[in-house]
C-alpha positions as CSV (number, residue, x, y, z in Angstrom):
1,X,102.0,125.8,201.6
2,X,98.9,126.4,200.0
3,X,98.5,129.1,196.7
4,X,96.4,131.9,195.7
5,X,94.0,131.3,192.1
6,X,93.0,133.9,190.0
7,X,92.9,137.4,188.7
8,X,90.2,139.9,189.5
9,X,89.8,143.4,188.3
10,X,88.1,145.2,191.2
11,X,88.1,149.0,192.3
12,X,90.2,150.8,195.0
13,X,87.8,154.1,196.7
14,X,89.0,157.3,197.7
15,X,90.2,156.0,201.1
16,X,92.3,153.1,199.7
17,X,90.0,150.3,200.1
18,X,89.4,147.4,198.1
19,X,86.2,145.2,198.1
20,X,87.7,141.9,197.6
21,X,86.3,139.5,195.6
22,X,83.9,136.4,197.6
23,X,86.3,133.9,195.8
24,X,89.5,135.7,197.0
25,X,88.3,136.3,200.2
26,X,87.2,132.1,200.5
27,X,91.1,131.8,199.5
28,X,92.3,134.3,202.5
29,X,90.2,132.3,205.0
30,X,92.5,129.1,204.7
31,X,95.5,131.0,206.2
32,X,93.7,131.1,209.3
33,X,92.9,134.9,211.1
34,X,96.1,135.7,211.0
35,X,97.0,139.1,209.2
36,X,98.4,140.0,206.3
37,X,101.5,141.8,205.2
38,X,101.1,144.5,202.1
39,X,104.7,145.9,200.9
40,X,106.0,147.5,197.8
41,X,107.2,145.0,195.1
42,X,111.4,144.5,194.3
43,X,111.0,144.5,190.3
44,X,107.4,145.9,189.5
45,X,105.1,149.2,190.4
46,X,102.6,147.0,192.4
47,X,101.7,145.5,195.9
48,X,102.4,142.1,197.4
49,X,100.5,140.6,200.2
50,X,102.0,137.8,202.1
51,X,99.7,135.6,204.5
52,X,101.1,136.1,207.9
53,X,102.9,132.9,208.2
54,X,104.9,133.2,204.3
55,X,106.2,136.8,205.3
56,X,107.5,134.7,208.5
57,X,109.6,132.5,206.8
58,X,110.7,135.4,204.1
59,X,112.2,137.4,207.0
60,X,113.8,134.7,208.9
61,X,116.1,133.9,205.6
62,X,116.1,137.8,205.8
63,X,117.3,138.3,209.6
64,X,120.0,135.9,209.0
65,X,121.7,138.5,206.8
66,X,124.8,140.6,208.6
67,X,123.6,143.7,209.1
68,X,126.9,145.2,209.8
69,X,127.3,144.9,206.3
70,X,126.2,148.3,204.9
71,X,124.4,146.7,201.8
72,X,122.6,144.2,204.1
73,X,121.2,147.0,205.9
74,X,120.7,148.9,202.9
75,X,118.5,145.8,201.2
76,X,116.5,145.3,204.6
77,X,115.6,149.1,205.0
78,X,114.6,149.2,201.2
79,X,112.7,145.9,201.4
80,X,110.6,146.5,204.7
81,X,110.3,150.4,203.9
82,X,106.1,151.0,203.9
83,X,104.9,147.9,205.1
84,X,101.9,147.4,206.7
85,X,99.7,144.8,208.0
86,X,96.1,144.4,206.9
87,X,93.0,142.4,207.7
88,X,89.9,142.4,205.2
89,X,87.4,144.0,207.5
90,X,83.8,142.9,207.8
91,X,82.1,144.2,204.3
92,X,85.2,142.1,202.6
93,X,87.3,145.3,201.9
94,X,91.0,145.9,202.3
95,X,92.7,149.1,204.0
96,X,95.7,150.0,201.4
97,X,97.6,152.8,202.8
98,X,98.2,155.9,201.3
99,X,102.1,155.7,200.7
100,X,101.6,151.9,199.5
101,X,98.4,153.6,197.3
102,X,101.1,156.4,196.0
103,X,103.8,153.7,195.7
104,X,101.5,151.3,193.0
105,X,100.2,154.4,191.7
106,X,96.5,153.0,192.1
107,X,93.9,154.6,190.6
108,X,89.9,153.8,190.8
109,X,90.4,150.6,188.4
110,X,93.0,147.8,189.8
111,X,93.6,143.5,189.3
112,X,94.7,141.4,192.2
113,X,96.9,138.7,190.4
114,X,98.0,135.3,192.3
115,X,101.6,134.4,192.5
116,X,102.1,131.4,194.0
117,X,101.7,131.8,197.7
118,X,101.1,135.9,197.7
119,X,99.1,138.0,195.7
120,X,100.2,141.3,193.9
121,X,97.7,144.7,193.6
122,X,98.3,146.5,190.3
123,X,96.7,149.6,188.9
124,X,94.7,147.9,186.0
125,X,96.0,150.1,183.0
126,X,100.1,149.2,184.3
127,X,99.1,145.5,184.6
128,X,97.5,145.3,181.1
129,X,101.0,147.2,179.8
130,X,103.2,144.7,181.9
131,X,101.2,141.6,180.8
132,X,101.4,142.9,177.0
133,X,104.8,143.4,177.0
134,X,106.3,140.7,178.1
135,X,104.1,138.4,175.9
136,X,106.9,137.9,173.2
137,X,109.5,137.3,175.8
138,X,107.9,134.6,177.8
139,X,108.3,131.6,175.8
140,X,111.8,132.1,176.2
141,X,111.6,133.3,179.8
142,X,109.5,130.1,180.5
143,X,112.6,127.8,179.2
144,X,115.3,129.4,180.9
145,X,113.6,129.3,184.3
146,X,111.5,126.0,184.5
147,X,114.0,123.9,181.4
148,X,116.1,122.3,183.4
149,X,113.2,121.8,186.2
150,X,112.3,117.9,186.3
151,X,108.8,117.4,186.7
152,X,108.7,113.8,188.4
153,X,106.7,112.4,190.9
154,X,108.5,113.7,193.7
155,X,106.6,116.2,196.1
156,X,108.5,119.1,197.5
């Protein structure tokens, strides 16, 4: 599974396009030309975009959920709701869709932030509040997720 690298403060036009940065663009190539999926975010006001093949294997834990359980349903509706699939197009810009746009609340100014194998799309000014915030809280956020991680040789 290979990882996105970097964060890039880049604009989003009038028609909901971003110019993509060369270096994140040289990162997208190594999925291959398949497309990507863009869909709101659980826990934040941004984007995520999944390569092709990492939303494949997110939705196939997914479909294995009952969905004649009414809060299964409920969690598939809500997490699929608005997504779309999107290609970089030749001048290296993304298509973001208007409800997706309205959804992040992007304005002119945005950062495209890797995590792990996706990347999220954030309206610059509600990035720069999220990061700030949660500054005194990581230390302690860092131990209680990855402290009991062991960090051996072993690959996974």
């Amino acid at each position: 599974m290979k990882n996105f690298i970097g964060t890039y403060e880049c604009k989003i036009d009038d028609k909901g396009r971003i110019k993509l940065p060369s270096s994140l663009m040289r990162q997208m190539e190594d999925f291959g030309d398949e497309p990507f999926v863009v869909k709101r975010s659980v826990f934040q006001t941004c984007l995520e975009v999944y390569p092709m093949k990492g939303w494949d294997r997110l939705m196939v834990k997914i479909n294995k959920l009952n969905r004649f359980q009414k809060k299964n349903a409920d969690f598939i509706r809500q997490f699929t709701a608005g997504l779309k699939t999107v290609e970089p197009d030749n001048a290296g810009r993304l298509q973001i869709s208007k409800d997706l746009t309205s959804f992040a609340n992007l304005q002119k100014e945005i950062v495209i932030t890797s995590a792990g194998e996706l990347f999220e799309i954030w309206d610059k000014d509600a990035y720069e509040d999220i990061i700030a915030a949660s500054k005194d809280d990581f230390a302690k956020l860092a131990e209680e997720v990855m402290g009991d991680l062991s960090f051996g040789d072993e690959e996974n």
